[in-house]
C-alpha positions as CSV (number, residue, x, y, z in Angstrom):
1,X,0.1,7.9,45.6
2,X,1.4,5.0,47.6
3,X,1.7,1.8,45.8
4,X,-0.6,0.1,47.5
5,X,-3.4,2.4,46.0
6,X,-1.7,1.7,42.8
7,X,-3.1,-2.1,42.6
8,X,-6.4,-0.7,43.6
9,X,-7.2,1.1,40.8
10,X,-10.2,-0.2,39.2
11,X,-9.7,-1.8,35.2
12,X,-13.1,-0.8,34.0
13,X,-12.1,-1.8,30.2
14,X,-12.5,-5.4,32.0
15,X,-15.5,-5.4,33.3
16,X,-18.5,-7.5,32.0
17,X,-21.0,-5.7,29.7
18,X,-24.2,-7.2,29.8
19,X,-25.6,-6.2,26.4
20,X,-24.5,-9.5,24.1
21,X,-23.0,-7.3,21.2
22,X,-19.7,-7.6,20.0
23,X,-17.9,-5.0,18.2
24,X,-16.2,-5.7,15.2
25,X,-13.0,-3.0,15.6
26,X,-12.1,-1.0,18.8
27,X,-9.3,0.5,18.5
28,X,-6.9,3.6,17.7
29,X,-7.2,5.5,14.3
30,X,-4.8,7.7,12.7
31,X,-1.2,7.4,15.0
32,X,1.6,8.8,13.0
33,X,4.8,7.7,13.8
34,X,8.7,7.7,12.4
35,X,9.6,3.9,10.8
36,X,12.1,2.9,8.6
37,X,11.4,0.5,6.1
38,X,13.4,-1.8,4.1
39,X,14.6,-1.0,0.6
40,X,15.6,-3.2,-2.2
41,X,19.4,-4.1,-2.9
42,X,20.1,-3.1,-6.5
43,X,23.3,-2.8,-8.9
44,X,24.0,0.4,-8.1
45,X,23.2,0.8,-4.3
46,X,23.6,-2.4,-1.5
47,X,19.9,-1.7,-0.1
48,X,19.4,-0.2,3.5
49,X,16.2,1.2,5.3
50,X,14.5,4.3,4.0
51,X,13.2,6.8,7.3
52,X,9.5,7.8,6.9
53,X,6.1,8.9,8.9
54,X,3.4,6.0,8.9
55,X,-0.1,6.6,9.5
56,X,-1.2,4.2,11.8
57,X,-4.9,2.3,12.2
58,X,-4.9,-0.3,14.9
59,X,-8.2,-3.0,16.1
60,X,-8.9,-5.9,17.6
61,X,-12.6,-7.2,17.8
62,X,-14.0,-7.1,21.4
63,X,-16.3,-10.1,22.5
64,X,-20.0,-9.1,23.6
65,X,-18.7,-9.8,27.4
66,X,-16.2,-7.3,27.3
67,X,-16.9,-3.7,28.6
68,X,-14.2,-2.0,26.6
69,X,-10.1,-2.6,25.4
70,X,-7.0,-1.1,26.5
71,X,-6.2,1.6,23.8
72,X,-3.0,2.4,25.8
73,X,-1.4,-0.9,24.8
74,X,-1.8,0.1,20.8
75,X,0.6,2.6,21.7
76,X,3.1,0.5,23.7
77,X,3.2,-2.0,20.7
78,X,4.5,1.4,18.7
79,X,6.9,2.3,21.0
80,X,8.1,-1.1,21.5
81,X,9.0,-1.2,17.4
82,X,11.4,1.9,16.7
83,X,13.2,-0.4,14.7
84,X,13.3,-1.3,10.7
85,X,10.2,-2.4,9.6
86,X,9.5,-5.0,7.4
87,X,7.1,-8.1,6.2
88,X,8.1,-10.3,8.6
89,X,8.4,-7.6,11.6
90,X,5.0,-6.3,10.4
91,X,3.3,-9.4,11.4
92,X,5.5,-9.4,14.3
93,X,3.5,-6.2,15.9
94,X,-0.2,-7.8,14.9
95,X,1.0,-11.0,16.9
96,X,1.9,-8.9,19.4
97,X,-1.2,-7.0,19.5
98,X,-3.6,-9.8,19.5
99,X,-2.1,-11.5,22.3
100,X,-1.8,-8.5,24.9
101,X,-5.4,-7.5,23.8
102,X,-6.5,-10.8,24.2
103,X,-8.3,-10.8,20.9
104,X,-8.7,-13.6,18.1
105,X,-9.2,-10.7,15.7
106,X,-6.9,-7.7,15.0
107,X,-6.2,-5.5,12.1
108,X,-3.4,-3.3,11.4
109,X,-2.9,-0.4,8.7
110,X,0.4,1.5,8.1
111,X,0.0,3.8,5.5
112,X,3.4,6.4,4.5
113,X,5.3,8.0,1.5
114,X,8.1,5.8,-0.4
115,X,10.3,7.5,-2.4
116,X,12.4,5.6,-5.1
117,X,15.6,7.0,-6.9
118,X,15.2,7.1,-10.6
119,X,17.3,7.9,-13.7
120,X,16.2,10.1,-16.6
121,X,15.9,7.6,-20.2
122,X,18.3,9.5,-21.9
123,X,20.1,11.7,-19.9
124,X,20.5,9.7,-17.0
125,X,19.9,12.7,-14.1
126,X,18.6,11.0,-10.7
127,X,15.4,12.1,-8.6
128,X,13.4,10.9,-6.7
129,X,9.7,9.8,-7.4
130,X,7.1,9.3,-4.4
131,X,4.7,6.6,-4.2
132,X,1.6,6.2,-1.3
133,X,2.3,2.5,0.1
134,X,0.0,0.9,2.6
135,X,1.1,-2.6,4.3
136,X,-2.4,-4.1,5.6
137,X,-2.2,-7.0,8.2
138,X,-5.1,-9.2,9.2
139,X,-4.9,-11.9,12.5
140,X,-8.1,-14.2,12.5
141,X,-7.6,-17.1,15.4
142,X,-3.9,-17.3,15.3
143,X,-3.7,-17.1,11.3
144,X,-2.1,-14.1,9.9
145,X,-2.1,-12.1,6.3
146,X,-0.6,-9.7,4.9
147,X,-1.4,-7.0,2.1
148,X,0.5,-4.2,0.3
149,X,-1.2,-2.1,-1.9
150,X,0.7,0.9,-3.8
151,X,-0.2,3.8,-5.8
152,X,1.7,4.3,-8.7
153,X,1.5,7.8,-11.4
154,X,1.9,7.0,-14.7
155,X,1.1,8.9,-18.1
156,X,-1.7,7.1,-20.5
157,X,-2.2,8.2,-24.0
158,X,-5.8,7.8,-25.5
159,X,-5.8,5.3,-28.3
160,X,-8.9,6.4,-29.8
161,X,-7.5,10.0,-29.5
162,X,-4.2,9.3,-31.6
163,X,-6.6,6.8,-34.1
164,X,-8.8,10.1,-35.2
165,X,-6.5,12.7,-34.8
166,X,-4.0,13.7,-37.7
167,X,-1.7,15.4,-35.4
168,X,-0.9,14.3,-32.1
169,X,-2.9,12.9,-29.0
170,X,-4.1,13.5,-25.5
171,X,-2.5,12.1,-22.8
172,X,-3.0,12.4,-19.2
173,X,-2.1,11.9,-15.3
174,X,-3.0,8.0,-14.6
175,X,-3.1,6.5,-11.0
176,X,-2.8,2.8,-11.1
177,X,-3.2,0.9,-7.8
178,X,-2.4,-2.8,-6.8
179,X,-3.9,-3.9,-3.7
180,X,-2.1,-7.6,-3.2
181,X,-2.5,-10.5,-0.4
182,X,0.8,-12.2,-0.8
183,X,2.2,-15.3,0.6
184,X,5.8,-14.3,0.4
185,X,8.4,-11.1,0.7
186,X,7.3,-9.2,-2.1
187,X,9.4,-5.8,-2.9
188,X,7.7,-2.4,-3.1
189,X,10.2,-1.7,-5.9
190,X,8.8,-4.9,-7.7
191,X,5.2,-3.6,-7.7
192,X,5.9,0.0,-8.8
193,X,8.3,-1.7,-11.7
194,X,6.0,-4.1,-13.0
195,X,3.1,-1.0,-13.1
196,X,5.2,1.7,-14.2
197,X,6.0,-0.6,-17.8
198,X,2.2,-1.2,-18.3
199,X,1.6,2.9,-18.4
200,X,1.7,4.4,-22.4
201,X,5.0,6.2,-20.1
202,X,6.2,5.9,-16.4
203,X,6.7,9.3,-14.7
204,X,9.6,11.0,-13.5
205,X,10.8,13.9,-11.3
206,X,13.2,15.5,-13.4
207,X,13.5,15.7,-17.2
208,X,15.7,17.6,-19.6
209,X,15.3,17.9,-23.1
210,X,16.6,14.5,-24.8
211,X,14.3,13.1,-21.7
212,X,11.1,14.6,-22.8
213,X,11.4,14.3,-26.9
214,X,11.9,10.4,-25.4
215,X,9.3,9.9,-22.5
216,X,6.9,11.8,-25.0
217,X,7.3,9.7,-28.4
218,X,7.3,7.0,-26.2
219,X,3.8,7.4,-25.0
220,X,2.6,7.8,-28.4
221,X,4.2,4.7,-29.3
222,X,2.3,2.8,-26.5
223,X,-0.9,4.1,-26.1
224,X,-3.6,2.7,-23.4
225,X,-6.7,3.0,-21.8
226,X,-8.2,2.3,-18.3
227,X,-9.3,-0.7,-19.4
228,X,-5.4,-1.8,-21.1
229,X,-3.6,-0.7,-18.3
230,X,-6.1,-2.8,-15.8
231,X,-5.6,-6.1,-17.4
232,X,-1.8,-6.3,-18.9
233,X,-1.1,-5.5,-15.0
234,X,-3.4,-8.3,-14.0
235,X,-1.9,-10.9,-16.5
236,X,1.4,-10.2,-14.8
237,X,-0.1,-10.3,-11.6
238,X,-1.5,-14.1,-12.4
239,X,2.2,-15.2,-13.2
240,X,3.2,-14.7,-9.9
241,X,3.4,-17.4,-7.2
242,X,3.9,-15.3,-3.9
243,X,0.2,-13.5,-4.8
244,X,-2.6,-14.9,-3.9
245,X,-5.4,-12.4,-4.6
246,X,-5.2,-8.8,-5.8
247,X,-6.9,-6.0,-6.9
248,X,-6.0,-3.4,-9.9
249,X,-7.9,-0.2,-10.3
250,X,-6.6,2.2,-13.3
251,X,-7.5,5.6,-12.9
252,X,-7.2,8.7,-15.4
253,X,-7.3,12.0,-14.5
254,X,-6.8,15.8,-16.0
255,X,-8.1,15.1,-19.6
256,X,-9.4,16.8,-22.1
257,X,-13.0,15.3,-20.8
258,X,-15.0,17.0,-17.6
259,X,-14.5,13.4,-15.9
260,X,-12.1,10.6,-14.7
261,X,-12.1,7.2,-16.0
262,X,-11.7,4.1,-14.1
263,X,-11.2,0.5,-14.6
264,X,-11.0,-2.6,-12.0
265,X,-9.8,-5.9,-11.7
266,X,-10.1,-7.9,-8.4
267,X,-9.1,-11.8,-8.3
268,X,-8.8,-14.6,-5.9
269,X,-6.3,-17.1,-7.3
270,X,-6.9,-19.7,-4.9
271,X,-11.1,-19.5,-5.6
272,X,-10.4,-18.8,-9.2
273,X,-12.7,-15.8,-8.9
């Protein structure tokens, strides 16, 4: 094709709709694509970037006198970002995107796997624990937020089990899940920490003996329910600064009962709701 038919093709996306409704999100759904995502510094290790898959959602609103957007430049934005991702970089890409799309709204999901190396209580043996991490990004007429939420297992032992029961209690599987809007760098690391010390015991991939006599006793020491684990997250979650609103949903599963049980906080610091 010679390059002059090249600037003839047609842009239909551009061309004027006449039926006065604009649509929310237009977009691409469900892209997966390799990232590498920046981990925490700590005593024993200098921090570096951890190489993952990302589901990707990506929208813009489209105003009523628009015929359609240009889902190929989703794409480029991807390509354009084979690089460490983080916060700031994050935002970077939603700029990006509202400005090529010519939108004054755009959304951006990024859901993937995070694993974090952990030590054994007693024994010390490493492995690695994975968590479901999704970074949220929100552009509204130049102003931009941004949202992690994080999914983190821990065990929960049932109070009212151990108060009634002259040997032992039940225990089970807990998914605990902190959706926060933050206002500054915020650590995956820090999240999972501050959850995994509200469950009755935090989880771990690989136990010997000393380990489980220790993660076990320890759960019976600490027991919680939905409703515990929900609100001693949430009081830590008021004491920090760089949060501005968050959500905490406690969820127990594979119990003794034929049901899950679940607990939610949601707050707005700056409303006071």
């Amino acid at each position: 094709m010679k390059a002059r038919d090249l600037q003839n093709i047609p842009d239909v996306q551009s061309t004027p709709d006449s039926r006065k409704l604009a649509i929310d999100k237009v977009g691409v759904k469900a892209i997966r694509h390799p990232m590498r995502i920046q981990e925490r510094p700590s005593a024993e290790r200098t921090g570096g970037v951890q190489h993952t898959v990302a589901m990707f959602n990506m929208y813009v609103c489209l105003p009523h006198q628009f015929k359609g957007t240009h889902m190929s430049r989703f794409v480029q934005i991807l390509e354009e970002h084979e690089r460490e991702i983080t916060v700031e970089t994050f935002q970077v890409m939603l700029r990006e995107m509202v400005e090529k799309l010519e939108a004054e709204q755009g959304h951006i999901e990024m859901a993937f796997p995070y694993f974090i190396e952990k030590k054994a209580p007693v024994s010390g043996v490493k492995s690695l624990m994975d968590y479901e991490v999704t970074f949220l990004g929100e552009a509204t007429k130049g102003k931009l937020s941004f949202t992690m939420k994080v999914v983190v297992p821990v065990t929960s032992l049932c109070p009212c089990s151990k108060k009634i029961s002259e040997r032992g209690a039940h225990n089970q599987r807990s998914h605990v899940t902190v959706t926060a809007r933050t206002n500054e760098f915020v650590w995956i690391e820090e999240i999972v920490d501050l959850v995994e010390k509200q469950g009755s015991s935090e989880l771990y991939g690989l136990l010997k003996r000393p380990d489980e006599k220790f993660v076990t006793e320890r759960a019976y020491d600490n027991p919680k329910f939905v409703e515990d684990m929900v609100r001693d997250v949430a009081a830590l979650l008021n004491l920090d600064e760089r949060i501005e609103a968050y959500t905490v949903e406690s969820e127990n599963f594979e119990s003794i009962h034929n049901h899950s049980a679940y607990a939610l906080i949601e707050r707005d610091k700056r409303s006071g709701q």
